[in-house]
C-alpha positions in Angstrom: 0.0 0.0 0.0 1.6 3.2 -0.8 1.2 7.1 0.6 -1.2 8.1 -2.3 -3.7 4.9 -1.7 -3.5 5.6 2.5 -4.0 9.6 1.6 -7.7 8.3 -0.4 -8.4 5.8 2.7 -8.3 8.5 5.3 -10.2 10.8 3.3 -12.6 8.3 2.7 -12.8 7.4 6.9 -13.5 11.4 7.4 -16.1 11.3 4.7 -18.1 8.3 6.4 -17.1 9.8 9.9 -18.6 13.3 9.3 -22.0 11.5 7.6 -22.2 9.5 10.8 -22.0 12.7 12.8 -24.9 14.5 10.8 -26.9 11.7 11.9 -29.8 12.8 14.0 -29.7 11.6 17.2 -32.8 9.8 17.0 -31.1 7.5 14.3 -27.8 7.0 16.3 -29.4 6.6 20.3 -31.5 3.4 19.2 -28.1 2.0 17.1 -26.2 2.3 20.3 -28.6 1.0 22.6 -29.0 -2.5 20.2 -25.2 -2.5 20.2 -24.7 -2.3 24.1 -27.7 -4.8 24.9 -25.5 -6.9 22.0 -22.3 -6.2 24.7 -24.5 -7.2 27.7 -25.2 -11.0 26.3 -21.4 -11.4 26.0 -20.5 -10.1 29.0 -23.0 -12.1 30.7 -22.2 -15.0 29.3 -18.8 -14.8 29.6 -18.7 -14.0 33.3 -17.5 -16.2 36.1 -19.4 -14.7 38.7 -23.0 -15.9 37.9 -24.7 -19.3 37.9 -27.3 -19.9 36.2 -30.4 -22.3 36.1 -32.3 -23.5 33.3 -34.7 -21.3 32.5 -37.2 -24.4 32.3 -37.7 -24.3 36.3 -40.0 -21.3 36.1 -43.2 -22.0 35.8 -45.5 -20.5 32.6 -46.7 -17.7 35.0 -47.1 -16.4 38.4 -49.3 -14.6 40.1 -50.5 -11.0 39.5 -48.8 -8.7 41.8 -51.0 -8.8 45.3 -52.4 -5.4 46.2 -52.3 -3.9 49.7 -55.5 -3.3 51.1 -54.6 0.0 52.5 -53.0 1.1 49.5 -56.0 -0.2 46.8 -58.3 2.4 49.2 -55.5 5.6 49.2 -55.6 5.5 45.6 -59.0 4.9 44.5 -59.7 8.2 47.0 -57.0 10.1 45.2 -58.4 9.4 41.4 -62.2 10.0 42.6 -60.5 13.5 43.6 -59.4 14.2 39.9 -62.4 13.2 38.3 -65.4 15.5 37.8 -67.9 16.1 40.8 -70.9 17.6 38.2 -73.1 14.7 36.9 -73.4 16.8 33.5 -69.5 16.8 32.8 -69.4 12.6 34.1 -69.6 9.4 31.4 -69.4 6.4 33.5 -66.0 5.9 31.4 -63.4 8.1 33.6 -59.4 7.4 33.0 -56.9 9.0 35.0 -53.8 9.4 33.3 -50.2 10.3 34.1 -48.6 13.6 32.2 -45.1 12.8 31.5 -42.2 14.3 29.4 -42.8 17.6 27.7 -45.5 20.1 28.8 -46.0 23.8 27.5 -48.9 25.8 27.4 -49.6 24.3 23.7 -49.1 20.8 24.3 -48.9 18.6 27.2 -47.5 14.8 26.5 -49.8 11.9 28.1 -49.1 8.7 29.2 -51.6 7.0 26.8 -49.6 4.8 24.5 -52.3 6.5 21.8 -55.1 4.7 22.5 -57.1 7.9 23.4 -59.9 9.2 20.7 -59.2 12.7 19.6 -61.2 15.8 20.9 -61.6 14.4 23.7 -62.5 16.8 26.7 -59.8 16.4 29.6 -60.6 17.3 32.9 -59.1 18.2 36.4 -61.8 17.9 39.0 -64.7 19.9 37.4 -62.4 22.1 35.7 -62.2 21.9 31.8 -58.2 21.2 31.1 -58.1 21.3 27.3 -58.8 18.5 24.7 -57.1 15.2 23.0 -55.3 16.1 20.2 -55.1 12.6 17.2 -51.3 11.6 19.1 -53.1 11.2 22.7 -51.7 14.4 23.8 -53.3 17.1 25.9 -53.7 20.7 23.7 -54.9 23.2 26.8 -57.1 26.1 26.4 -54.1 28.6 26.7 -53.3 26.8 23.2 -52.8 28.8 20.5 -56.0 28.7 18.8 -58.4 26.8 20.8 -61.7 28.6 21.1 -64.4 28.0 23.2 -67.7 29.2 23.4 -68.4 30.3 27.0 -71.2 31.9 29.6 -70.0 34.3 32.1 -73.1 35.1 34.5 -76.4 33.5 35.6 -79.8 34.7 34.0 -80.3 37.9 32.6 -77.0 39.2 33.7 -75.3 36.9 31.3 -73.1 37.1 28.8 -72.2 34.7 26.0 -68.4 35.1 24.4 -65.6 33.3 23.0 -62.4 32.7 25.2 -59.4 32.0 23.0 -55.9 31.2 23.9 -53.0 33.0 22.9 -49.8 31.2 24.6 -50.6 32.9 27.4 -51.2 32.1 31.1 -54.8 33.6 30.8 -57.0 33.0 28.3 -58.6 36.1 25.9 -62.1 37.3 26.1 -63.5 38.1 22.1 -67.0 38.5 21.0 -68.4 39.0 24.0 -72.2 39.5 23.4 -72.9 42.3 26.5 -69.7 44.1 27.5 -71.6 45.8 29.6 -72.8 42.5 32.3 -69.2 41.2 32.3 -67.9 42.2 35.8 -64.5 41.4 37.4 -64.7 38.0 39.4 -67.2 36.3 37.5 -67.0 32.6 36.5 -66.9 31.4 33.4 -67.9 28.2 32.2 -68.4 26.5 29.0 -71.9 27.1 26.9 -71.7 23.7 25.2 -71.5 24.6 22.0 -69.2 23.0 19.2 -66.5 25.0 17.6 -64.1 23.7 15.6 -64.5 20.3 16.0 -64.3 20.8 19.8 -67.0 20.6 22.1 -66.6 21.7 25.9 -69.0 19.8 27.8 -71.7 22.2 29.2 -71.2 23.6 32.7 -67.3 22.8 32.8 -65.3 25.2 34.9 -63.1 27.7 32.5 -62.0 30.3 34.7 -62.4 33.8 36.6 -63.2 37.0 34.4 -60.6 39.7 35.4 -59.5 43.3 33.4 -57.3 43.1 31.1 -53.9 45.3 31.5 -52.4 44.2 27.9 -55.3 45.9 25.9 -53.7 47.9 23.2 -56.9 49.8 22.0 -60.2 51.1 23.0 -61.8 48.9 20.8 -60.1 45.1 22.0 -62.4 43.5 24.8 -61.6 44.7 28.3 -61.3 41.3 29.9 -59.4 38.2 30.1 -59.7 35.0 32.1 -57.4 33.5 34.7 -56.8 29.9 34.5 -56.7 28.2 38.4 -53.8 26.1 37.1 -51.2 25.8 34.9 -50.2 23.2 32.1 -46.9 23.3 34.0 -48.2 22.1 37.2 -50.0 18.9 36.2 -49.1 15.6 37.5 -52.3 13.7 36.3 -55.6 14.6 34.2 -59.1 12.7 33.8 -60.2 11.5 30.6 -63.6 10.3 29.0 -62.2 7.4 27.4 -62.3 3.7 27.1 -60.1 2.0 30.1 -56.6 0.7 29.0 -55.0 -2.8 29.3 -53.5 -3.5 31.8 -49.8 -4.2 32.1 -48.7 -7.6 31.4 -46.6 -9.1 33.9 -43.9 -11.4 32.4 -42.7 -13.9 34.7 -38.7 -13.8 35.3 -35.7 -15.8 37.4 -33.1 -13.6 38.6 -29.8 -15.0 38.6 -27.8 -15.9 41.7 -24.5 -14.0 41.8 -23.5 -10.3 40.9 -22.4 -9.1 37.2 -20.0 -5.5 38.6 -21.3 -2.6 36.4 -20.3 0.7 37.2 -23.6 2.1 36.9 -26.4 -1.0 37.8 -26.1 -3.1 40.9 -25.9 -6.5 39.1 -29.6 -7.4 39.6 -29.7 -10.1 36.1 -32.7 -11.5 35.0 -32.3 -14.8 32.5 -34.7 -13.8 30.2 -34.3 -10.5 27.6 -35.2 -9.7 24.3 -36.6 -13.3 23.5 -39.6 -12.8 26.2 -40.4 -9.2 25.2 -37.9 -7.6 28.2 -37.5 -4.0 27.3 -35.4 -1.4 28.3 -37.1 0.4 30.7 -40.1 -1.7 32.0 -41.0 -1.7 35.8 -39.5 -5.0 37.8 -41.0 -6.0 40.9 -41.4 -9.2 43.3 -45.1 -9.4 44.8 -46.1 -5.6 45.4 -42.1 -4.3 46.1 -40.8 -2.4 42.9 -37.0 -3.9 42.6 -36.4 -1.5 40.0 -36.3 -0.8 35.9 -34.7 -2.9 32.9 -31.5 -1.3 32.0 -30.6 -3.7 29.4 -31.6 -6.3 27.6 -30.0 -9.1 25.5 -30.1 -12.2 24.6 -31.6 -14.4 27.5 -30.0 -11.9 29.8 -31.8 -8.4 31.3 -29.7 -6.3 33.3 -32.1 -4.1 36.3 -31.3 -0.5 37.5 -32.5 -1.4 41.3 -33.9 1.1 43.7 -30.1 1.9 45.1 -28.4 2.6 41.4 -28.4 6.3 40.6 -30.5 7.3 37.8 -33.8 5.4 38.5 -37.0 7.7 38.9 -40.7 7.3 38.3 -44.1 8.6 39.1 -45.0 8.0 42.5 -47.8 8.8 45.0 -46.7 9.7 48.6 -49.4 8.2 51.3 -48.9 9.5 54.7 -51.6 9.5 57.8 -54.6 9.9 55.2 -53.0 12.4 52.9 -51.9 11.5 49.2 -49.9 13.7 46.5 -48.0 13.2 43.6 -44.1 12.9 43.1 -41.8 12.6 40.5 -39.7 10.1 42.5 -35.6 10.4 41.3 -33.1 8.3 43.4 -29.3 8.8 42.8 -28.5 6.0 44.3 -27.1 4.2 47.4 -26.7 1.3 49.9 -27.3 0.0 52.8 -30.7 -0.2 52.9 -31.0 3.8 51.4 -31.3 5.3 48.4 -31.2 9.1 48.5 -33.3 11.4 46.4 -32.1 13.6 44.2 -30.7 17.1 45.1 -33.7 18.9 43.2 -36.4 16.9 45.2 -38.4 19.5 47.0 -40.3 18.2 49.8 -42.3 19.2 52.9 -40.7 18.0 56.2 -43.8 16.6 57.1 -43.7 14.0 54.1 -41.1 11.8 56.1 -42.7 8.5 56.9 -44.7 8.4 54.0 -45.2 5.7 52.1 -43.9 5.9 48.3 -46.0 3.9 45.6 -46.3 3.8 41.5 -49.1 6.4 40.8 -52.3 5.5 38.9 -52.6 6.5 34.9 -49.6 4.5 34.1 -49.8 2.2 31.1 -46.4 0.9 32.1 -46.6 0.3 35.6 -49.6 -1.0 37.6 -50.8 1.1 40.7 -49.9 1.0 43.9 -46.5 -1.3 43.9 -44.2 -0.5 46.8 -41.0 1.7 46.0 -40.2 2.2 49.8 -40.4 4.6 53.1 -39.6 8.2 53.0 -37.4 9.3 55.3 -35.4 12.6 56.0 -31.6 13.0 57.4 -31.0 16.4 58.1 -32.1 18.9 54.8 -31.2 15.5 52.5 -34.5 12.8 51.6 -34.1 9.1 51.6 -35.8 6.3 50.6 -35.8 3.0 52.5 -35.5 0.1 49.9 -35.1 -3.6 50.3 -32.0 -5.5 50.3 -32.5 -9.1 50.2 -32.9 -10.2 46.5 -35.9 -12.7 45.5 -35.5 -15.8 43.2 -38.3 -14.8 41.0 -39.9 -11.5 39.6 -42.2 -9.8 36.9 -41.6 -7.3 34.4 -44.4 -5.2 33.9 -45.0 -4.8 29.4 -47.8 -2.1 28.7 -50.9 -3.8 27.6 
């Protein structure tokens, strides 16, 4: 090989490595994940430190994960509080779903897997959230261009308008049919009407009229309407919809020994990709969450347990009566602790609570244990088991 051939070679490797680079990262981040679950069967296999069993000692299935009493009751109590109190805004068909990833005051993402029909009003309590958009996402009313036909007043003092939103916190006041009856502190709730293809159920909660300090000119309405909550705040949401599937729960032996990772605790399960074991999908024993798939190979899942940093889900604190959601993140830790997150914000009277998977999940059934809350000084901790169980499930959304 001589210098002008090895010149054309390298140009040739900068050529393939810059095209590899404009990749978008949605192309490369699933290429790197099948090649490290790829990794994870050979290293598995290949290690002296675990025995295996044949797989054939497991039995076709196991039970479904046991509920605790106590727990079945907290969070039946804490959906019935999302859902709609006005037998004019109810269907017999209430879901309560989880918001997760993105939300803005356009778009809010939903933990529906996309089985939810579009236009479909969503609702906090008896207050009217937004609608389903034709991806199962939430559009709120401060959305830029949802319109809603709406009533502000009772009787002859009414008025009938149109609230729009703008990408605003509150929510614009335009063809209002008497000016003159609107008043400062009146409530304002849906007419019923359709308008574009969007129907706000009659009677739903929209807001609370108040003046309007960005009017430009004499002629713009005078009012706008504040919103009680924000699409940033949300933690769960109640739709009229059809209920999911549950979970399936895909029996599992975890391997005696310890694989040394220097991110996962060296929880291994001997079934992966073959028994639809995906990266990411809750793994518990009986009601105790152990923890998430990390990997996933051949025959071979690796578990981010409780005490590895990086694992977090959705989670309902239950203390003395009291419920409220939590964005549960764990860096990670051992004997018997794994402490929260620096960013977890928490009131002091939270310690002792219980900490369970919240309801709305298509990925992880209700109420599983994650552990007890507990507080050392200003830092939060969460108790987790130690002792490792022979056999588990992993949870696969319906």
């Amino acid at each position: 090989m001589n210098a002008r051939s090895l010149g054309h070679r390298w140009h040739l490797l900068v050529t393939l490595g810059g095209m590899i680079l404009l990749m978008p990262l949605g192309v490369l981040g699933p290429l790197a994940q099948r090649l490290e679950d790829g990794l994870l069967t050979l290293t598995l296999i290949s290690s002296p430190s675990l025995v295996f069993s044949p797989s054939q000692v497991l039995a076709t299935s196991l039970p479904a994960s046991p509920g605790i009493p106590w727990v079945v009751d907290a969070l039946a109590q804490l959906k019935s509080s999302l859902m709609p109190t006005d037998a004019r805004l109810r269907t017999g068909r209430e879901r309560i779903i989880l918001v997760t990833g993105t939300a803005s005051r356009d778009l809010v993402e939903l933990d529906a897997g996309g089985d939810l029909p579009a236009a479909a009003p969503v609702f906090l309590e008896n207050r009217l959230l937004g609608f389903t958009d034709s991806r199962a996402r939430l559009q709120p009313l401060t959305g830029r261009g949802i319109r809603i036909p709406a009533i502000c007043g009772d009787g002859e003092g009414a008025s009938r308008m149109v609230v729009e939103g703008d990408g605003s916190e509150f929510l614009a006041v335009t063809f209002p049919e008497h000016p003159e009856r609107i008043r400062p502190g009146g409530t304002v709730v849906a007419e019923g009407l359709t308008f574009a293809g969007l129907t706000a159920p009659e009677g739903s909660l929209i807001g609370t009229v108040e003046a309007d300090d960005r009017r430009l000119r004499a002629d713009q309405p005078r009012f706008r309407v504040r919103l009680s909550w924000s699409p940033l705040d949300l933690d769960a949401v109640c739709v009229a919809a059809a209920p999911c599937r549950p979970p399936r729960e895909v029996p599992a032996v975890v391997a005696r020994g310890f694989l040394q990772d220097h991110f996962l605790g060296g929880l291994v399960l001997e079934s992966g990709e073959e028994a639809g074991i995906r990266r990411s999908l809750m793994v518990s024993s009986g009601a105790q969450v152990l923890g998430v798939v990390g990997r996933s190979g051949f025959r071979r899942a690796l578990v981010r347990t409780l005490s590895d940093p990086g694992f977090e889900c959705h989670s309902v604190l239950l203390l003395r009566g009291e419920s409220c959601f939590h964005r549960l993140r764990l860096r990670g830790g051992d004997g018997g602790r794994s402490w929260l997150s620096s960013g977890s914000e928490l009131d002091p009277g939270w310690a002792g609570a219980t900490v369970v998977s919240a309801p709305g999940s298509r990925r992880v059934p209700e109420g599983l244990v994650l552990g007890t809350l507990g507080r050392e000084g200003r830092r939060w901790f969460l108790e987790v088991p130690s002792e490792r169980p022979r056999t588990c499930v992993v949870h696969r959304p319906g």
